[in-house]
DOLUM-253190 format. One record per residue (C-alpha): x, y, z; residue in three letters. Coordinates in steps of 0.25 Angstrom, whole numbers, padded with zeros to 4 digits, always signed. Example, Ala and Ser with C-alpha at 12.3 -4.5 7.8 and 13.67 -1.06 7.14 Angstrom:
<rs>
+0049-0018+0031Ala+0055-0004+0029Ser
</rs>
This chain:
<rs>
+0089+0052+0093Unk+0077+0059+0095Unk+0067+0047+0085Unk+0072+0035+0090Unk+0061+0027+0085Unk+0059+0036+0070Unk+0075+0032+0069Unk+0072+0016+0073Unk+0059+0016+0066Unk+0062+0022+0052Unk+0075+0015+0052Unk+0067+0003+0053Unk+0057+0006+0042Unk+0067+0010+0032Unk+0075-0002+0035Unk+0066-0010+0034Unk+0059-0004+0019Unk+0073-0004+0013Unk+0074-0020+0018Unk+0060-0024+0012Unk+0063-0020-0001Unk+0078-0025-0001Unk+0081-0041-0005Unk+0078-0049+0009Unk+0094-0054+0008Unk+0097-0038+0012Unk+0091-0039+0025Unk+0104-0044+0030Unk+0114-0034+0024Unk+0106-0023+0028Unk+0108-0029+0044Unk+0121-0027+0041Unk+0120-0014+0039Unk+0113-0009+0050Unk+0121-0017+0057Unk+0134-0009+0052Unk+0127+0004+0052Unk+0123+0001+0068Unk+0137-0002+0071Unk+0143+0011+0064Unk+0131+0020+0070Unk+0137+0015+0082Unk+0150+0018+0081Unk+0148+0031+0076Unk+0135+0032+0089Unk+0124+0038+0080Unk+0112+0035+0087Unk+0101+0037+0076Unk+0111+0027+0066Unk+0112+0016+0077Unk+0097+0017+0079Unk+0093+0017+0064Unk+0105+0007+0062Unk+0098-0003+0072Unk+0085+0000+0067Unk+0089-0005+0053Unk+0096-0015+0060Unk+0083-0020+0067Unk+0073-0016+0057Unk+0082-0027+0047Unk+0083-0037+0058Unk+0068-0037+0060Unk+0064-0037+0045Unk+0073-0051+0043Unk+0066-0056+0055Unk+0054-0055+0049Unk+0058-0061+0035Unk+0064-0074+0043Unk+0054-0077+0053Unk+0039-0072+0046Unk+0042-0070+0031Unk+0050-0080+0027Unk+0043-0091+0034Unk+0028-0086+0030Unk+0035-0088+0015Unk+0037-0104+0017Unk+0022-0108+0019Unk+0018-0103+0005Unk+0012-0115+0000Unk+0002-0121-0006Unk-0010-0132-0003Unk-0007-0127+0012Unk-0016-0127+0024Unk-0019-0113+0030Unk-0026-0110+0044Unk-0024-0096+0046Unk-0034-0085+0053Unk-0040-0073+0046Unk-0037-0061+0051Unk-0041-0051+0041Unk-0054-0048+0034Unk-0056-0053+0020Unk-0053-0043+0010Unk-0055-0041-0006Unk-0043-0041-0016Unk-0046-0043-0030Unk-0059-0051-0028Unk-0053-0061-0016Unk-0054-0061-0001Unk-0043-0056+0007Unk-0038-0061+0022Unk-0027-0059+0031Unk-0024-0074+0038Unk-0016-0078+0049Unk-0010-0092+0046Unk-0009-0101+0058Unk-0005-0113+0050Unk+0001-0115+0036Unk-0001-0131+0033Unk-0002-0135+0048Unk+0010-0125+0051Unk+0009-0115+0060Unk+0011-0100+0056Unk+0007-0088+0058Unk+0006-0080+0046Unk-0001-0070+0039Unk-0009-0074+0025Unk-0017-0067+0015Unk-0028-0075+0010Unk-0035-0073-0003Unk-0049-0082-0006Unk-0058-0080-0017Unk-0071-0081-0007Unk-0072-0075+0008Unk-0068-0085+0017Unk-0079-0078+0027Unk-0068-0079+0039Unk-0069-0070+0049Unk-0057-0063+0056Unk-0049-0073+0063Unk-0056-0084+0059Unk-0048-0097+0056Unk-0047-0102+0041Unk-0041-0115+0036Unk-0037-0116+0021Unk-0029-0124+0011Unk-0023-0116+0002Unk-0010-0108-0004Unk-0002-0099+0004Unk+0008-0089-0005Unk+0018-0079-0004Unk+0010-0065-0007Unk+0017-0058-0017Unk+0025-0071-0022Unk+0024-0066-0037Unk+0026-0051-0034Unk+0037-0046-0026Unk+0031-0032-0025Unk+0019-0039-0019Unk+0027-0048-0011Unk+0034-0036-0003Unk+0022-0029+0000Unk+0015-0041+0007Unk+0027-0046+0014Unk+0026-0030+0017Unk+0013-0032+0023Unk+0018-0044+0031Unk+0008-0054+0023Unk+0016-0063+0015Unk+0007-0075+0010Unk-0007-0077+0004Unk-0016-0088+0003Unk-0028-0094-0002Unk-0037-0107-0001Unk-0037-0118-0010Unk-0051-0120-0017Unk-0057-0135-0019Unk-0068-0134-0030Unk-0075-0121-0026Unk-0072-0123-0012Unk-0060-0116-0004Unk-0053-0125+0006Unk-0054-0115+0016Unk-0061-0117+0031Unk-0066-0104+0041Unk-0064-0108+0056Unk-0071-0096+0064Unk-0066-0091+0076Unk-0069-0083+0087Unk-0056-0076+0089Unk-0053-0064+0098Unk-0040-0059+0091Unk-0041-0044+0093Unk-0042-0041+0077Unk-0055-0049+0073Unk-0063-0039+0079Unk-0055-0028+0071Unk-0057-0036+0060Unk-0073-0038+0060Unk-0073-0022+0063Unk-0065-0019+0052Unk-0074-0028+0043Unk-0085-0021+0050Unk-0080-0007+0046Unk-0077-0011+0032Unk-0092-0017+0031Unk-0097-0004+0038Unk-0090+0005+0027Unk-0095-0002+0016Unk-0108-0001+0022Unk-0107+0015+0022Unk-0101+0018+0010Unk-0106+0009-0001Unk-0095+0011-0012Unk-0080+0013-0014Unk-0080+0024-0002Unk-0081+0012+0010Unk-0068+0008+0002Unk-0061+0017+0003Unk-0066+0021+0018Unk-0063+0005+0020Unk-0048+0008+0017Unk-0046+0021+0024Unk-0052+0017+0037Unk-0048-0001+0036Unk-0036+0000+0026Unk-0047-0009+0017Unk-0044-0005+0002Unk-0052-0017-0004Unk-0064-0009-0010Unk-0057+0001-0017Unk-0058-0001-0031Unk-0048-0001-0041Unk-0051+0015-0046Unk-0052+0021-0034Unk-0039+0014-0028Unk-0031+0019-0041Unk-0037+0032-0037Unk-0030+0033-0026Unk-0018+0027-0028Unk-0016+0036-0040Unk-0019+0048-0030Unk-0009+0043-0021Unk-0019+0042-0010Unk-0021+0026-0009Unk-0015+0026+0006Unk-0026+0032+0011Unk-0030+0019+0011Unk-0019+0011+0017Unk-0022+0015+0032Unk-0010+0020+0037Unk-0005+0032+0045Unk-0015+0041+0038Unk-0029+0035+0044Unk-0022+0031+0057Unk-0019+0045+0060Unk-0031+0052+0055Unk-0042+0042+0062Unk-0032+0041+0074Unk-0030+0056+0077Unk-0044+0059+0074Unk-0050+0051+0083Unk-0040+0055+0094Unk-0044+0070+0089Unk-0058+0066+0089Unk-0059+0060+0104Unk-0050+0072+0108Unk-0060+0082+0104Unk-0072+0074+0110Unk-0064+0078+0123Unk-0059+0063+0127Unk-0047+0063+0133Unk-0035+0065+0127Unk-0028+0049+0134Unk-0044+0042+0130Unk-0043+0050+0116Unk-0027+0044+0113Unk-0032+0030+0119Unk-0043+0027+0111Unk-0034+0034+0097Unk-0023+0024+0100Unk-0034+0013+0103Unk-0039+0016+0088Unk-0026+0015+0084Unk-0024+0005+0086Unk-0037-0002+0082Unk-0035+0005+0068Unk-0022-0004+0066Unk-0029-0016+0069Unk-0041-0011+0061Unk-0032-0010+0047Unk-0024-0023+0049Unk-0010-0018+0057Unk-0005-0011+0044Unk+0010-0007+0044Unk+0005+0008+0042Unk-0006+0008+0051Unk+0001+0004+0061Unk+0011+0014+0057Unk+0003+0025+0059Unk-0002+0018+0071Unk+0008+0017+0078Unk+0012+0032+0077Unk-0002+0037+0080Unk-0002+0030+0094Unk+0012+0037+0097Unk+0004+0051+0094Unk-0007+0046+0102Unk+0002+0043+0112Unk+0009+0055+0112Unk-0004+0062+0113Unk-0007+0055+0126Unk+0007+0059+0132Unk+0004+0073+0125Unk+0019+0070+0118Unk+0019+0072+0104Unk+0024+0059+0096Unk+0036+0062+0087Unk+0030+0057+0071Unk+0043+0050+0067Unk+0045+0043+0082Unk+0031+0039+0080Unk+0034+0032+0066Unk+0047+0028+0069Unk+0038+0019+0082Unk+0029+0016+0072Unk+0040+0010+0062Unk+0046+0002+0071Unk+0036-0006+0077Unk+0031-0009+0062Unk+0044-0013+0059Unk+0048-0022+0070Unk+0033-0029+0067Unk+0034-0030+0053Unk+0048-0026+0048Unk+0042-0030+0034Unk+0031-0020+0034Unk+0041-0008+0032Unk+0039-0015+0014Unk+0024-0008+0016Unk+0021+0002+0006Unk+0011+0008+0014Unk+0020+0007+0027Unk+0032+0015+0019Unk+0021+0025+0014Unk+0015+0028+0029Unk+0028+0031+0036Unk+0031+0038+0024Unk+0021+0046+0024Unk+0020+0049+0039Unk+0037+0051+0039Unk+0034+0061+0029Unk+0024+0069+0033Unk+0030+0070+0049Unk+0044+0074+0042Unk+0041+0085+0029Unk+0024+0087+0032Unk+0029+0101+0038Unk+0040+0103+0030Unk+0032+0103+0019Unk+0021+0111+0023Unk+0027+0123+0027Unk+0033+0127+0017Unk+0020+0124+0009Unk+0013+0134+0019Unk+0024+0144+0022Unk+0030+0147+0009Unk+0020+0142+0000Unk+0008+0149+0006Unk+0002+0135+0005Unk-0012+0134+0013Unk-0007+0127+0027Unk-0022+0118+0024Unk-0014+0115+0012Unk+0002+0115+0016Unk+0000+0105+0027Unk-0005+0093+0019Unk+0002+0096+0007Unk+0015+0094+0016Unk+0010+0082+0023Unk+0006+0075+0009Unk+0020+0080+0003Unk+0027+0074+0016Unk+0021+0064+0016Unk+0023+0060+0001Unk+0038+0064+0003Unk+0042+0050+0009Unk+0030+0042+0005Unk+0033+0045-0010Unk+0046+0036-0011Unk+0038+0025-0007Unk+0026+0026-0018Unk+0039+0029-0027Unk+0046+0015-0025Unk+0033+0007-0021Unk+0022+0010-0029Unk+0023+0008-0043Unk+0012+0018-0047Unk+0021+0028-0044Unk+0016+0042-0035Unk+0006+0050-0042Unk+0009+0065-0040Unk-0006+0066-0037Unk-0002+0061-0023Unk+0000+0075-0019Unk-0014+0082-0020Unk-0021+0068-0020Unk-0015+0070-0005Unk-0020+0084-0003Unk-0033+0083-0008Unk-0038+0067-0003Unk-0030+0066+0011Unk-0041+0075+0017Unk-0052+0066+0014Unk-0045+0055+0019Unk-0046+0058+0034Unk-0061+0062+0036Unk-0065+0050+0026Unk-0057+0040+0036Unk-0064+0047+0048Unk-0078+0048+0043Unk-0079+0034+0036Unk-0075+0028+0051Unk-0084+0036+0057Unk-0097+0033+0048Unk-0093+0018+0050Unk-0098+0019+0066Unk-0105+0032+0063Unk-0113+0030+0050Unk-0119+0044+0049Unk-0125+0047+0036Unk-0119+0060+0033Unk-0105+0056+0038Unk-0106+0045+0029Unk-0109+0054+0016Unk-0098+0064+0021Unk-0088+0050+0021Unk-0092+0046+0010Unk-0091+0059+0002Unk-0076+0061+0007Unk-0074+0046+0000Unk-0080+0050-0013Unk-0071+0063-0012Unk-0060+0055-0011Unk-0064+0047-0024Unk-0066+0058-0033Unk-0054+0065-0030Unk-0043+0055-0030Unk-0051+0051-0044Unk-0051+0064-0049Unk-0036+0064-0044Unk-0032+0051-0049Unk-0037+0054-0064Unk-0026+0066-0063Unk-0014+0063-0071Unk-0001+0064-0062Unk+0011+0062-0064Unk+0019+0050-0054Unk+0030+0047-0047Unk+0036+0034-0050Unk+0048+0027-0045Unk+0054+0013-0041Unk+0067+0007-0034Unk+0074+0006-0048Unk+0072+0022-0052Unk+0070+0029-0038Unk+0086+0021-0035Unk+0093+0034-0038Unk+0084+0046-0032Unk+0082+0036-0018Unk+0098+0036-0017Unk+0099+0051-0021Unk+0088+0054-0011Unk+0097+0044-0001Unk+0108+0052-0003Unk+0101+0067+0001Unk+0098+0062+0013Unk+0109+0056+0016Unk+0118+0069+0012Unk+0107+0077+0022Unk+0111+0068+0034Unk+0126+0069+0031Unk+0124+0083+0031Unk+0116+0085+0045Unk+0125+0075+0050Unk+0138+0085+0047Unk+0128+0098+0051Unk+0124+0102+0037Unk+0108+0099+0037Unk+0101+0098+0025Unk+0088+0104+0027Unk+0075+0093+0025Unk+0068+0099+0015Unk+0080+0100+0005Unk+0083+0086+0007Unk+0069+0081+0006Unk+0068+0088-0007Unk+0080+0084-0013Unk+0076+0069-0009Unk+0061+0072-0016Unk+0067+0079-0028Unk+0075+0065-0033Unk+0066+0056-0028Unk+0055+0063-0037Unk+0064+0063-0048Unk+0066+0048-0047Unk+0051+0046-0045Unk+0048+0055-0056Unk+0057+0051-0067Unk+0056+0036-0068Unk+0039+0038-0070Unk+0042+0049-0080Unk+0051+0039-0088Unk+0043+0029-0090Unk+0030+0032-0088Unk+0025+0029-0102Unk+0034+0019-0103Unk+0023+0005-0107Unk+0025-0005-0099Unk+0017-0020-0099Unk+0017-0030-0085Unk+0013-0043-0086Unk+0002-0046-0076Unk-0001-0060-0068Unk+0009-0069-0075Unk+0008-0063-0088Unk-0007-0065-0089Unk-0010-0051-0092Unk-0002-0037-0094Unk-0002-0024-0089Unk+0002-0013-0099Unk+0003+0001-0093Unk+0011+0015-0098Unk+0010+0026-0086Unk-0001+0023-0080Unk-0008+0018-0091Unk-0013+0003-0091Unk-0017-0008-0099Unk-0020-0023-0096Unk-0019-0035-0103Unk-0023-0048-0100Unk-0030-0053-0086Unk-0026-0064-0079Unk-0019-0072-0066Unk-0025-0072-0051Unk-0027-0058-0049Unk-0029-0051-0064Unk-0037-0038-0056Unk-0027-0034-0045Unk-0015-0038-0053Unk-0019-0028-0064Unk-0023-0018-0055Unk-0010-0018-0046Unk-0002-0016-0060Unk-0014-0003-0064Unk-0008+0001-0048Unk+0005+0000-0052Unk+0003+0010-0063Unk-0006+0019-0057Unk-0016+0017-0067Unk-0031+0018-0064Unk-0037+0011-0074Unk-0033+0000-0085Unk-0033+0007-0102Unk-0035-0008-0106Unk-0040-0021-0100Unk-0037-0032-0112Unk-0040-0047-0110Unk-0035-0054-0120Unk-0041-0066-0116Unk-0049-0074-0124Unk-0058-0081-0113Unk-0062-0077-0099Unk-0057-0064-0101Unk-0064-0056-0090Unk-0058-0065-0077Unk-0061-0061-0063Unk-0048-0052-0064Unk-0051-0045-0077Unk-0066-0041-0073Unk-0061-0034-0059Unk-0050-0028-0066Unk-0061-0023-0074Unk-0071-0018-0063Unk-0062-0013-0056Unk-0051-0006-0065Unk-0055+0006-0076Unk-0053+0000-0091Unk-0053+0009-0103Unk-0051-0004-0112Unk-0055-0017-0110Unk-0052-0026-0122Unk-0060-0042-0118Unk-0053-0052-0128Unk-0063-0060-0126Unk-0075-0050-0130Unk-0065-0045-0142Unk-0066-0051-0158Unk-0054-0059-0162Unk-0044-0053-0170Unk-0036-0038-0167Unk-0041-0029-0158Unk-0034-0015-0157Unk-0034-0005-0146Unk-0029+0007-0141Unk-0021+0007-0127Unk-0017+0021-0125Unk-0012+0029-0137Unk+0002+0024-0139Unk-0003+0010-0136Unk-0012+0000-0144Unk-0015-0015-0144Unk-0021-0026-0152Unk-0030-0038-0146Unk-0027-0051-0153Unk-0038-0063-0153Unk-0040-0075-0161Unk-0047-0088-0153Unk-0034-0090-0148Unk-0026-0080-0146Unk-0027-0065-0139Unk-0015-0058-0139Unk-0014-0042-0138Unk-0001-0032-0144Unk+0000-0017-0138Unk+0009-0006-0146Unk+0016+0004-0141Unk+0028+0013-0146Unk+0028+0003-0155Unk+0030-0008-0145Unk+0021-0022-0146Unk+0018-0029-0133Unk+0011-0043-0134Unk+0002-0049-0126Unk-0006-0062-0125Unk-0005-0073-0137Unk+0003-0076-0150Unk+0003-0063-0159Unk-0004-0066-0173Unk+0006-0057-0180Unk+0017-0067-0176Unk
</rs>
């Protein structure tokens, strides 16, 4: 067995991806059968079976653990009224017009634990980083109403959120400074230091989106320019992952090279960046990921031994694992080992038929096969996981925007400590390059791939079977050659992708938002609002615009008679393009008629007390809001 540790380490990750969408209770037949698969790989002495047998075996045993002695009980101090002490170990951060930390709870009503909390205030709490705070409030399940939220927060290994209880207009919540020397409170002041710094440098949207290149930061963003590149397929540029690592790692370790330091100082102080780089972005499952795997290369450079890529992974996706066995549920986990798998297995495959028998440019075949590889196994994901769907401008958003992405990263951390006027402008103009053309691109109509558990069931098990048959037939010394399999496997998993979104995509379809308080009416990615209401009015509409891959709203209605611009409705309306926008309170009683789209128009009914609004379409009625008058 030549990989032991790509063997051990993707038979973990699978394992465990396939457990973490599975009911919990399945846990236990699946130890079974690893259990019953390592005793018949036994028998039968089939070295790569027993040690991907054990590997399941393992990676199964480690996720219950995990469920039983951290999930579970983190789950019984939900409460409410209850006394918190906790450290802050985070910076604040703004979500949707709140403050943001990260807490480490030491007690829970006078019981010690150790846990990990999300707390959300209306004001800063002006704690420093590892400061003490003492609070009375609510603790809660993150996700409680959502499942789909629920799975990526216990993903991320936070599971419980919390805020203080206000008396009057005071918060019953108390600072106690200290003067701690935990390692990570001096990361933390210069990662607020470097955010500041950025901001300083690049009035605008461009210290955004440096901040979230360089920190992992995607707070300033706004609403358009996050749609952008989400529509373009480009939105994990980012979400620092392998990407940034290797591109600031190697060239600094390039850079000291060719400033003649020597080769053993020049590896040191690359792994020492590393290193400090994690830290830096908060520990991320895919940072540290590509961290791991870029202190294998660096190491093999000081041994002068090349480090084999799936070895490297295959270390890299065990440690994780074993840390963390839930963290293999994180979308952008999946996506970075995807990706990276991908581009290590068919980036040359791909490219050199591009180059040799398509007289491709090799300046143009080489990232043209890196972007296909790595879309090859990262686009099943984005087909089961986001409900957007894939845009088929993924492939020349990727050609045209990735070479921007490396010198913009390398000059906006230069500027920070180097803040030379020209280099500045030069950043800065590579950030404004990267707006226009994912505008320009994301204006483009496209078609999309859409797929979910339900309709991609039957190309999945087809695609199961392939490759099944191709290792039946190297067993038996009849190989398959890659590429035919890898295309038949893409062919019917497109057609799957393809069809479902094709089928229904104008098929109308209305969602009730925040408990029924308002609706969300969409057709392809058309889409109309209803109604604002509940805790979060803003982030909830623009989660479902997400959804959708819609950029901006045909139709903001409130039908509201009073109040009628909230807080929520008025960021929804900063902060999210409006083609209509119909204010009850500001319209005449009476009928109100407006146009939707073509096929789809609507009537606003007021009378002092009543609002209620009709939409036609295809001859359909939908009713929202009070009693109809024509009852």
């Amino acid at each position: 067995m030549s990989r032991p540790f790509a063997v051990i380490g993707f038979s973990m990750l699978f394992s465990l991806i396939m457990l973490f969408f599975l009911p919990e209770w399945f846990i236990y037949p699946a130890l079974g059968v690893f259990a019953l698969g390592l005793v018949i790989a036994l028998v039968l002495r089939r070295k790569t079976a027993i040690t991907a047998m054990a590997s399941g075996l393992l990676a199964a045993l480690a996720l219950l653990a995990q469920l039983n002695v951290v999930y579970y009980p983190a789950l019984e101090h939900v409460g409410e009224n209850v006394q918190v002490r906790a450290v802050v170990i985070s910076n604040p951060e703004g979500r949707f017009g709140r403050y943001v930390y990260q807490l480490r709870a030491m007690s829970i009503d006078g019981q010690p634990v150790n846990l990990r909390l999300r707390f959300t205030s209306h004001v800063p709490t002006y704690a420093r980083p590892y400061d003490e705070i003492e609070f009375t409030g609510n603790v809660f399940m993150l996700g409680a109403e959502d499942p789909e939220a629920a799975q990526i927060h216990k993903a991320r290994g936070v599971y419980l959120g919390s805020f203080a209880r206000r008396a009057g207009e005071d918060t019953q919540l108390e600072v106690i400074p200290r003067q701690s020397l935990h390692p990570m409170r001096p990361i933390l002041q210069l990662q607020r230091w470097m955010q500041n710094r950025l901001q300083v440098l690049y009035p605008g949207e461009s210290s955004a989106i440096f901040r979230a290149m360089l920190l992992g930061d995607q707070t300033g963003i706004s609403w358009p320019t996050t749609m952008d590149f989400r529509i373009t397929g480009k939105w994990h540029i980012f979400s620092v992952s392998g990407l940034h690592m290797s591109i600031l790692a190697w060239t600094m370790f390039k850079g000291l090279l060719a400033l003649q330091l020597n080769r053993r100082a020049a590896v040191v102080a690359s792994a020492t960046f590393v290193l400090f780089f994690m830290a830096l972005t908060g520990f991320t499952a895919s940072c540290v990921r590509a961290g791991i795997m870029m202190l294998i290369i660096l190491a093999g450079e000081l041994f002068s031994r090349r480090a084999d890529a799936l070895n490297s992974m295959g270390l890299a996706a065990i440690i994780l694992c074993l840390i963390s066995p839930l963290s293999a549920g994180q979308i952008g986990l999946q996506l970075s080992f995807g990706a990276t798998l991908g581009i290590v297995m068919f980036a040359n495959r791909f490219a050199k038929p591009l180059h040799e028998k398509l007289k491709f440019p090799k300046l143009l075949a080489e990232p043209l096969g890196v972007t296909m590889a790595a879309l090859a196994l990262t686009l099943p994901v984005t087909l089961l996981r986001l409900p957007s769907g894939t845009s088929l401008l993924t492939f020349p958003a990727n050609m045209l925007l990735t070479p921007f992405v490396g010198p913009a990263m390398i000059l906006s951390g230069i500027t920070m400590f180097i803040p030379w006027p020209p280099l500045i402008w030069l950043t800065e103009q590579l950030a404004n390059l990267l707006f226009w053309t994912t505008n320009r691109l994301a204006g483009i109509s496209a078609p999309k791939l859409y797929g979910d558990l339900q309709s991609l069931t039957v190309p999945l098990a087809i695609c199961a079977l392939i490759a099944a048959a191709a290792l039946v037939l190297r067993y038996f010394g009849r190989p398959v050659r890659l590429a035919f399999t890898t295309a038949a496997v893409s062919v019917f998993l497109m057609i799957g992708a393809w069809l479902p979104g094709f089928l229904v995509r104008d098929e109308l379809r209305v969602t009730s938002l925040e408990q029924g308080s308002s609706y969300f009416v969409s057709q392809g990615n058309r889409a109309a609002l209803i109604g604002v209401g509940g805790d979060r009015p803003a982030s909830t509409a623009k989660q479902a615009l997400q959804s959708i891959g819609a950029r901006e709203l045909d139709l903001f209605l409130v039908p509201g008679t009073t109040r009628a611009l909230t807080t929520g409705a008025a960021e929804l309306r900063r902060d999210v393009p409006m083609r209509q926008f119909i204010d009850a309170a500001e319209s005449e009683r009476g009928y109100t008629r407006f146009v939707l789209w073509d096929d789809l128009t609507g009537i606003l009914y007021l009378s002092d007390d009543n609002a209620m609004v009709l939409l036609e379409f295809s001859g359909q009625v939908l009713h929202f809001g009070g009693e109809s008058p024509w009852r």
